[in-house]
N, C-alpha and C positions, 0 to 999 in steps of 0.2 A: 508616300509616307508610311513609316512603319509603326504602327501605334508600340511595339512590343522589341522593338528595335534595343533598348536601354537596356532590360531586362536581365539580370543576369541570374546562371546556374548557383543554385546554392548546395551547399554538401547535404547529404541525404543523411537520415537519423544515424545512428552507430550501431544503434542493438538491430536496427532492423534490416541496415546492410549485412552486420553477421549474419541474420538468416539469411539469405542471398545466396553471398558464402559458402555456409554448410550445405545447403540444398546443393549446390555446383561442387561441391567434395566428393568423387566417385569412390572415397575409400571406404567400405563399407563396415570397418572399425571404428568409424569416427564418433564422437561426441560433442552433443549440442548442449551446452551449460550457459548459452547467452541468456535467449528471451525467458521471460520470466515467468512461463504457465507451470502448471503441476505435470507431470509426466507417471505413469504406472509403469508396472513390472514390462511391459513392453513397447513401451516406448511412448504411448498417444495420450492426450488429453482427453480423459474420461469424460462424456453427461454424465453427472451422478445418479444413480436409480432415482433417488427423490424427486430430480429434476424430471427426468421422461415420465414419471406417473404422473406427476403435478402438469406435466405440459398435455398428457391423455386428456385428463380432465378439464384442461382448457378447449380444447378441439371443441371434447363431444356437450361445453356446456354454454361456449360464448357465442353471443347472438348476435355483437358488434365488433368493428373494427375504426367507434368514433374516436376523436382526439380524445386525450384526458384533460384533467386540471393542468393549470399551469403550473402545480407543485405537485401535479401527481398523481398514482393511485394513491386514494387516503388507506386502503386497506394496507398498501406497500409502508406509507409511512407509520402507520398505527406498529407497525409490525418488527419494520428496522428501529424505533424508538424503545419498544421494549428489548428489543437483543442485546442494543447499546447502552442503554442506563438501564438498563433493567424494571420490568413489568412493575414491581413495586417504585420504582420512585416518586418522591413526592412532587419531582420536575414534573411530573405528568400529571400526578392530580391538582397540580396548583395552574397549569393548563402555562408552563413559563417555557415549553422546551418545542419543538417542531421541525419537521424533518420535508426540505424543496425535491422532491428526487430529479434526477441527474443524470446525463447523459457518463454514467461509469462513474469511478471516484477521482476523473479526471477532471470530468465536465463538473462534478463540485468542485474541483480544487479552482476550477475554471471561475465560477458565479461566486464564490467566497475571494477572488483576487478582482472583480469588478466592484463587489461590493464596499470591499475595501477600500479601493481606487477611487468610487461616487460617493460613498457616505461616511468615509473616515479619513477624509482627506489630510494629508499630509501625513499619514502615520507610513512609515516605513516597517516592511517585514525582514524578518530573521530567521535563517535557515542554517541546519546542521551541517560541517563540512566534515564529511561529503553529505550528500544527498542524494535524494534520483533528480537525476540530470533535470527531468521536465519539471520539476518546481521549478526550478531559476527562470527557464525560458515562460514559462505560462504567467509568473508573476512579473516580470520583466513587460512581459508582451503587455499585461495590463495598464504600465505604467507605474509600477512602485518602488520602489527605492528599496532595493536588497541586500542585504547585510548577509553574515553568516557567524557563527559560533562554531570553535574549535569543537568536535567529538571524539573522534579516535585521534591517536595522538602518530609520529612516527613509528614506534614500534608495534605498530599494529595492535592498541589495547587503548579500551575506552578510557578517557581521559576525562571525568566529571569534574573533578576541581576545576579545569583550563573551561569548559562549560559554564560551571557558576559564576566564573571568576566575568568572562565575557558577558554573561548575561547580566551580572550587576550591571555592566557598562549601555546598557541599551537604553536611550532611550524611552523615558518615560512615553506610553501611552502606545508605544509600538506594537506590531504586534509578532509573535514568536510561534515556528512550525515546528512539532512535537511530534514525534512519529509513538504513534502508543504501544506498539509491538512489531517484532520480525521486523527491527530499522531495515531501507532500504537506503544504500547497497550495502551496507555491514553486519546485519545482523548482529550487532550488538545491542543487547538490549539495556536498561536502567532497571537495576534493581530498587524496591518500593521504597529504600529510606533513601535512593538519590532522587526518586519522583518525589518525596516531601520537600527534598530541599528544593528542587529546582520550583516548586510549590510555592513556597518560603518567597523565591527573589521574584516570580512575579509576579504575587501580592504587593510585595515592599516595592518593587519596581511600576506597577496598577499596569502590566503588561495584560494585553488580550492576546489567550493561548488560542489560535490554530490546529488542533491536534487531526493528525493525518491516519485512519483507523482501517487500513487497507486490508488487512492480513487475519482478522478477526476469528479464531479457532486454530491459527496456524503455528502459535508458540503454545502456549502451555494448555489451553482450553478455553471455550468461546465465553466462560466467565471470570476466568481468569486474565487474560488478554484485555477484557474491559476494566480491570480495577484499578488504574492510572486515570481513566475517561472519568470515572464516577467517584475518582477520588477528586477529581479539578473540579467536576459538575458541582457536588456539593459543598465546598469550599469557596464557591466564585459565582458570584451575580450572572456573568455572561460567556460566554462561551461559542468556540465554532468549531463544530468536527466535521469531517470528511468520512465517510462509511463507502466503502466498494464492497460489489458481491460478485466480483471478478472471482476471484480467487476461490472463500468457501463456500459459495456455491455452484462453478465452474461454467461458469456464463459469465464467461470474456467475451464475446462477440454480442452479448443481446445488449452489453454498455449500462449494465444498471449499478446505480448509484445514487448518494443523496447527500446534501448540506444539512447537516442539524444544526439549530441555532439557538441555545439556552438566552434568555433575556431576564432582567430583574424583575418583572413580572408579565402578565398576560396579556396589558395594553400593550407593552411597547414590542412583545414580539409580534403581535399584530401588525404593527407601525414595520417590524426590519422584514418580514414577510410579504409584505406588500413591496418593500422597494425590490425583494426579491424575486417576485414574480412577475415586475417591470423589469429588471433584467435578464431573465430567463426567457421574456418573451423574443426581446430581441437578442437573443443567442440562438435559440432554438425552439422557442416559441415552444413548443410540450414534447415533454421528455415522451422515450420507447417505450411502448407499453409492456410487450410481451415477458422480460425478464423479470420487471416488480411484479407482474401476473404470478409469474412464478412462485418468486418469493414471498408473497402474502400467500397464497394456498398453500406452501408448505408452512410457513409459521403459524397459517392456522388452526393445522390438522395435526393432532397429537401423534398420529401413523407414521403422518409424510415427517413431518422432524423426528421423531425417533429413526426414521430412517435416515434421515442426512445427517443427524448427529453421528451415527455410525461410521459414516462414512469421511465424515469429518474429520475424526478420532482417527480411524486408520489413513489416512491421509499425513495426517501429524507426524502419528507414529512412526509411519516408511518413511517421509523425512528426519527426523531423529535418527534412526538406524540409518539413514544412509550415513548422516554425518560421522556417526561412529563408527560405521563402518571402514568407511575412506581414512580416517584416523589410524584405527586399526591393519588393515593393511600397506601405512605407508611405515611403521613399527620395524619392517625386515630392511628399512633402507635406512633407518635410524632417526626418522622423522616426526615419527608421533608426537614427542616436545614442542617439538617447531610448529606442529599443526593445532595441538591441541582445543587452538580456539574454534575449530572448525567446530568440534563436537559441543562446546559450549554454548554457540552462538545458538538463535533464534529465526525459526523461517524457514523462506526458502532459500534466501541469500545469506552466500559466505563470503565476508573482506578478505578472499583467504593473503591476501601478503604476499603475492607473485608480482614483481614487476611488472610493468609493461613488455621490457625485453621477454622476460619468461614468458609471459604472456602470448607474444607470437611466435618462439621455440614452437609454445605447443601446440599452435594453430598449424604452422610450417612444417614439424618434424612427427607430429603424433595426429593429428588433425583432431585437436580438443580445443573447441571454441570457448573462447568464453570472453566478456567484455573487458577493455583495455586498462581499465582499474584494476584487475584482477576479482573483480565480482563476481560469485560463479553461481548459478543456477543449482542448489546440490538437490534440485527434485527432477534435474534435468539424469540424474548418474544411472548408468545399469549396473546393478549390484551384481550381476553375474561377472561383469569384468573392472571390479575394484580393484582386483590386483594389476589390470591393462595402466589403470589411469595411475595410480599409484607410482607404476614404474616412469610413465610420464612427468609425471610432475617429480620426483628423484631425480631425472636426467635432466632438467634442466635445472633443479635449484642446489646440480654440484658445484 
């Protein structure tokens, strides 16, 4: 008897086969625009200095390697709470707001679609289309009932009305995923008077916003990128964000993250933190310690954050220029109009509006990967051969 007999292959992720892929591409022209880290002037995913000084000083000061809380280091969430609502808020001195940390800002998106599932049962969630693929599957796999709202429209341009219009449509008491900046896979963002309206319906709707806070320093600046968060926080009794510090602070791998959970006051965030750290136990029972390490010694050292703020900012910035960059040099093939929104959009992802078919032209013919929506990585680009890629994407969208 074969216990394992039944069992069948399932297809393996998409972005993560592309790198596969590109690793197996011996053309040493090629470009990796799938997965979605930061990339510098030569190629690699930087440690930020912040991070290697902040991580010296873990070495030469920590004397354990016990578990933590079940919600965490309190230093890590002391620290992500003020980043995200900012040090002044009165969600913190009225003690209504608290932050589970999280195995990434996956593993929150993870314990906020359980908690969902056990303690708001029957509420169904809403997701922007498109999305990143892993919302659907993570909130699916919970058991919730998935819906979606229009975003970008066919011609490749944010469509708010077809948004509002559909979010009237929802479901009283449901709850709706808001991506707060750099949307993923479009980078298109909502300008602050469509964050009021959309403000607007799920009040008059008594929607609970989900808001998905990945990218935090990666569109405009790490306080501005919050003013959509702290506009819902204080307008709304309750609230759930998702915070990664994959991205700005460039620990992908150490998986740090956290659920914040705004309540109408201080007993009953006690009451949803507790059912929280009943399911966090049995997900993963206590989140990784080393990366919130991190990130509470940098936030707490006026040095180590004026150092990552720097590096932050230029981070941004070479993503900005590359967009424009790529813009600009696509200008000689008569494309700049066509592309334009590249340079507008937010992040590191671009919708750039390449088919599928174009899409593996230029895997096939120029060997430039990038995900089958036409999603592209633009922190993946080497700005010394924008005019390579430029010419690529011209020959396939004659």
């Amino acid at each position: 008897m074969s216990h394992f007999a039944a069992i069948e292959r399932v297809p393996g992720d998409p972005i993560l086969g592309l790198m596969d892929a590109y690793r197996l591409d011996p053309n040493p022209a090629k470009f990796d625009l799938g997965v979605g880290v930061y990339k510098d002037t030569q190629g690699l995913t930087p440690i930020p200095h912040a991070v290697k000084l902040a991580e010296q000083r873990l070495v030469d000061r920590q004397t354990s390697k016990s578990y933590t809380s079940g919600h965490g280091d309190p230093a890590f969430g002391t620290g992500l709470l003020h980043l995200v609502l900012g040090a002044a808020s009165p969600l913190l001195a009225a003690e209504r707001a608290g932050a589970t940390q999280t195995p990434g800002g996956t593993g929150a998106l993870r314990l906020a679609g359980e908690f969902i599932a056990h303690n708001l049962r029957g509420r169904g969630i809403w997701l922007s289309n498109p999305t990143w693929p892993i919302h659907q599957s993570i909130f699916a796999t919970c058991g919730l009932r998935v819906g979606h709202y229009p975003y970008v429209g066919p011609d490749n341009r944010l469509d708010v009305e077809a948004m509002l219009s559909a979010l009237q449509q929802v479901p009283a008491g449901d709850v709706v995923l808001l991506h707060a900046c750099c949307h993923n896979p479009t980078g298109f963002d909502l300008s602050q008077d469509d964050w009021r309206q959309v403000l607007q319906v799920v009040q008059a709707r008594e929607l609970l916003p989900l808001i998905d806070f990945a990218y935090q320093g990666f569109g405009d600046g790490l306080e501005q990128d919050a003013w959509a968060v702290r506009l819902f926080a204080e307008a709304l009794p309750e609230l759930l964000i998702t915070s990664s510090c994959s991205k700005n602070f460039g620990l992908y791998r150490e998986r740090t993250g956290a659920l914040i959970v705004q309540a109408g006051d201080s007993e009953k965030l006690l009451d949803v933190r507790s059912q929280l750290a009943a399911l966090a136990r049995n997900l993963w029972s206590t989140p990784p310690a080393h990366g919130a390490e991190v990130v509470a010694t940098i936030l707490a050292d006026a040095e180590l954050r004026g150092v990552w703020v720097e590096e932050l900012d230029m981070m941004r910035q070479r993503i900005a220029d590359l967009r424009q960059g790529l813009v600009q040099a696509l200008q000689p093939f008569g494309l700049a109009e066509r592309f334009a929104h590249i340079g507008a959009q937010r992040g590191m992802f671009s919708y750039t509006g390449l088919s599928p078919q174009q899409v593996q032209r230029l895997r096939d013919e120029f060997s430039v990967y990038m995900v089958g929506t036409g999603r592209a990585n633009v922190a993946g680009i080497d700005e010394r051969r924008l005019a390579q890629l430029a010419a690529a994407i011209a020959a396939v969208s004659a």
